[in-house]
MDTraj code that builds the backbone (N, CA, C; nanometers):
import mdtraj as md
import numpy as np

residues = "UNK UNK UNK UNK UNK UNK UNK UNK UNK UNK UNK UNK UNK UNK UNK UNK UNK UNK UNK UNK UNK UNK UNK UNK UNK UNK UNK UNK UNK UNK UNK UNK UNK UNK UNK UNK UNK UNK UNK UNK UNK UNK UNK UNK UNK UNK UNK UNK UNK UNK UNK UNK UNK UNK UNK UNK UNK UNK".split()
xyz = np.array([
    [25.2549, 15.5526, 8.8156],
    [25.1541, 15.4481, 8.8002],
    [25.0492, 15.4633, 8.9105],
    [24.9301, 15.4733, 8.8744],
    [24.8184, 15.4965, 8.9490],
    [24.8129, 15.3709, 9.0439],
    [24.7586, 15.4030, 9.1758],
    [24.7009, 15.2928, 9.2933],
    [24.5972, 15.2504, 9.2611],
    [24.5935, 15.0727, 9.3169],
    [24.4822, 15.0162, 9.2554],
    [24.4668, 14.9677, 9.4482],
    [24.3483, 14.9087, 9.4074],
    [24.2758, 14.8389, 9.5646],
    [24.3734, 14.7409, 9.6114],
    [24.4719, 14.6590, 9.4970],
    [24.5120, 14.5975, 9.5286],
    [24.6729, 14.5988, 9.5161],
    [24.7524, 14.7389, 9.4891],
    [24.8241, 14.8031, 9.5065],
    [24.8376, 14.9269, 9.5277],
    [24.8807, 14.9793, 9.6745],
    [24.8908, 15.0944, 9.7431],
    [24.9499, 15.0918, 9.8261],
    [24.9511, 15.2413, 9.8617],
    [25.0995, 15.2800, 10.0075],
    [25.0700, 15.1945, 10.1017],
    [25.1698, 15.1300, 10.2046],
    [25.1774, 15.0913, 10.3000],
    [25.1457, 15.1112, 10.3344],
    [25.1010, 15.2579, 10.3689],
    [25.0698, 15.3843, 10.5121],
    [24.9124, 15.3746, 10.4962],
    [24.8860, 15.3199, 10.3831],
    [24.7339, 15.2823, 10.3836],
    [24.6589, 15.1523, 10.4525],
    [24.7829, 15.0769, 10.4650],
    [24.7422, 14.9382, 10.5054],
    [24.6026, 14.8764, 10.5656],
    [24.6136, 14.9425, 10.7143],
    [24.5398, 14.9892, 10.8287],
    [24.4249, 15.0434, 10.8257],
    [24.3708, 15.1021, 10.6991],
    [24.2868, 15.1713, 10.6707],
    [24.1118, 15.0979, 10.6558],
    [24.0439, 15.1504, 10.7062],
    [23.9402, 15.0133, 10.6691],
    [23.9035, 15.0182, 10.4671],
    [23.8728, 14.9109, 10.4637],
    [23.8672, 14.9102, 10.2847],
    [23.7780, 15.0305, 10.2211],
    [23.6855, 15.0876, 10.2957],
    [23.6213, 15.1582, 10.2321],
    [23.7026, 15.2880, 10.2397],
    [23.7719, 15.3210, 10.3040],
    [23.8138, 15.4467, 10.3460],
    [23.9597, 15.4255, 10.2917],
    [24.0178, 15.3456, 10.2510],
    [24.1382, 15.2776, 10.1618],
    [24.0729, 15.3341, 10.0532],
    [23.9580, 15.2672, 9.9800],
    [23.9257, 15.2953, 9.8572],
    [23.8890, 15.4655, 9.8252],
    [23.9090, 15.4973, 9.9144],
    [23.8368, 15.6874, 9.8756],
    [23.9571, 15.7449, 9.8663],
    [24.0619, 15.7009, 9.9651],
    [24.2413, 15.7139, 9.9668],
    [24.2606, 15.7537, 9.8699],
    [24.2912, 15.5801, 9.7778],
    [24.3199, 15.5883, 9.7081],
    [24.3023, 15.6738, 9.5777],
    [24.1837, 15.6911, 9.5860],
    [24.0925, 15.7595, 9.4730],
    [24.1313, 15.8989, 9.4599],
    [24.1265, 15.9421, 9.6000],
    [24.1993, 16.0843, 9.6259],
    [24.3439, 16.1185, 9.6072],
    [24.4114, 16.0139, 9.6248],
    [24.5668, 16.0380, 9.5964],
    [24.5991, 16.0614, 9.4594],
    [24.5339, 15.9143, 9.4057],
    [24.5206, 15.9244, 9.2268],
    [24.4741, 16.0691, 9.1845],
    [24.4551, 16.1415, 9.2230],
    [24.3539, 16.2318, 9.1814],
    [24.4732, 16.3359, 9.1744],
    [24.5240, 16.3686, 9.3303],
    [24.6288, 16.4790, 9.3752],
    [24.7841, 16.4302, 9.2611],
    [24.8111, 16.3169, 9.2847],
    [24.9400, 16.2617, 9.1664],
    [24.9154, 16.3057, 9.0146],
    [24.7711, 16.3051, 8.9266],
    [24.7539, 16.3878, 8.8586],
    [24.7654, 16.4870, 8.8269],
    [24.7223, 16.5752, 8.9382],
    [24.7515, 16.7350, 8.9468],
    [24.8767, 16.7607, 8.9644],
    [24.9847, 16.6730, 8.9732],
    [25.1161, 16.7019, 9.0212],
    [25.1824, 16.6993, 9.1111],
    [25.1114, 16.6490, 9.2679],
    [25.1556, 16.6169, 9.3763],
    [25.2821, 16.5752, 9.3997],
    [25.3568, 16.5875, 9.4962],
    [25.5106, 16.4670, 9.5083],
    [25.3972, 16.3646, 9.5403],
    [25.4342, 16.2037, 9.5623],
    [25.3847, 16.1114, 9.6213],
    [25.3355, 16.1092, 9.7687],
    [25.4969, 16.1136, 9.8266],
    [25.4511, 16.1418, 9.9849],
    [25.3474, 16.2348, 10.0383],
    [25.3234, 16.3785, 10.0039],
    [25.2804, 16.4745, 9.9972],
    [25.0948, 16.4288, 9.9453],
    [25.0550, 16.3773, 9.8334],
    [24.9786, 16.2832, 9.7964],
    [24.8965, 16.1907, 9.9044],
    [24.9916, 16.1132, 9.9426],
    [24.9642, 16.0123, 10.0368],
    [24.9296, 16.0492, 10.1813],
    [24.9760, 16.1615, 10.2243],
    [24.9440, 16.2263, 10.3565],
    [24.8011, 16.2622, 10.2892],
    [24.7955, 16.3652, 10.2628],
    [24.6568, 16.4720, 10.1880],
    [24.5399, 16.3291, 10.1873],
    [24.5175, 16.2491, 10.0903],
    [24.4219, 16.1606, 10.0575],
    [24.4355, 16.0748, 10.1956],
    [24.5087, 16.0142, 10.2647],
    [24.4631, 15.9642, 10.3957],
    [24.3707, 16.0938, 10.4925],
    [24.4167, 16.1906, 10.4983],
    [24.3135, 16.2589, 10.5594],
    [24.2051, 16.2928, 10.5212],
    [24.2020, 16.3407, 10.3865],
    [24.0804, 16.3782, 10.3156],
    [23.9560, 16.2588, 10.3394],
    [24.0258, 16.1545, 10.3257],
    [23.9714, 16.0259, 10.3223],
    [23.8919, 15.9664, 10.4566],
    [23.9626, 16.0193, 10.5438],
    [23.9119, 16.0017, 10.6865],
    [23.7839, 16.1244, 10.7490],
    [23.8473, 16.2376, 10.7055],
    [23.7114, 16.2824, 10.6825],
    [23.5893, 16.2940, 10.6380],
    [23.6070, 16.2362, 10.5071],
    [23.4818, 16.1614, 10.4025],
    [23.4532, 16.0639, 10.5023],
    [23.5223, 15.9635, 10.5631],
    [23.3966, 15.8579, 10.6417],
    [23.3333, 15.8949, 10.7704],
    [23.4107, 15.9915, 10.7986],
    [23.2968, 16.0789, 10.9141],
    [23.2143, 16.1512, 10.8663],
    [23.2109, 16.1546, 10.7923],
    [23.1075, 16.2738, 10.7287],
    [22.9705, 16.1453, 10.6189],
    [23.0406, 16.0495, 10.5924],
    [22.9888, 15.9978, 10.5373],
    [22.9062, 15.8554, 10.5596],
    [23.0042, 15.8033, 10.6286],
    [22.9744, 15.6871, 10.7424],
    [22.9470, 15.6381, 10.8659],
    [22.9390, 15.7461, 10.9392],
    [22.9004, 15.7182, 11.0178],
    [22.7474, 15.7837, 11.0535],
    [22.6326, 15.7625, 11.0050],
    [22.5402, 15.7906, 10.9943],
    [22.4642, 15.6253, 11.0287],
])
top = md.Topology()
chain = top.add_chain()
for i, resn in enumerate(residues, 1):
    res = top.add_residue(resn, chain, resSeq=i)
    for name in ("N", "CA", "C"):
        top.add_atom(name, md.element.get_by_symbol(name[0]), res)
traj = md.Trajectory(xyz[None], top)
């Protein structure tokens, strides 16, 4: 079952919402392709954190 804004990993908690929401987007994405979860959830928190440096802080 896909992550919604208003259900997702724990490990996302902490995350600021915008950078939650790209997470998520990215995990959904990797769980498609076949990811394990955990594996998923690492990958899209980072990916994700790099998108707001790259993206937000401008």
């Amino acid at each position: 079952m896909p992550w919604t804004t208003d259900r997702y990993p724990v490990s996302m908690k902490r995350l600021p919402p915008t950078v939650r929401e790209k997470a998520i987007e990215i995990a959904n994405a990797l769980l498609a392709e076949g990811y394990p979860e955990g594996q998923a959830i690492r990958i899209a928190i980072a990916r994700a954190k790099q998108w707001a440096q790259q993206h937000l802080s401008h």
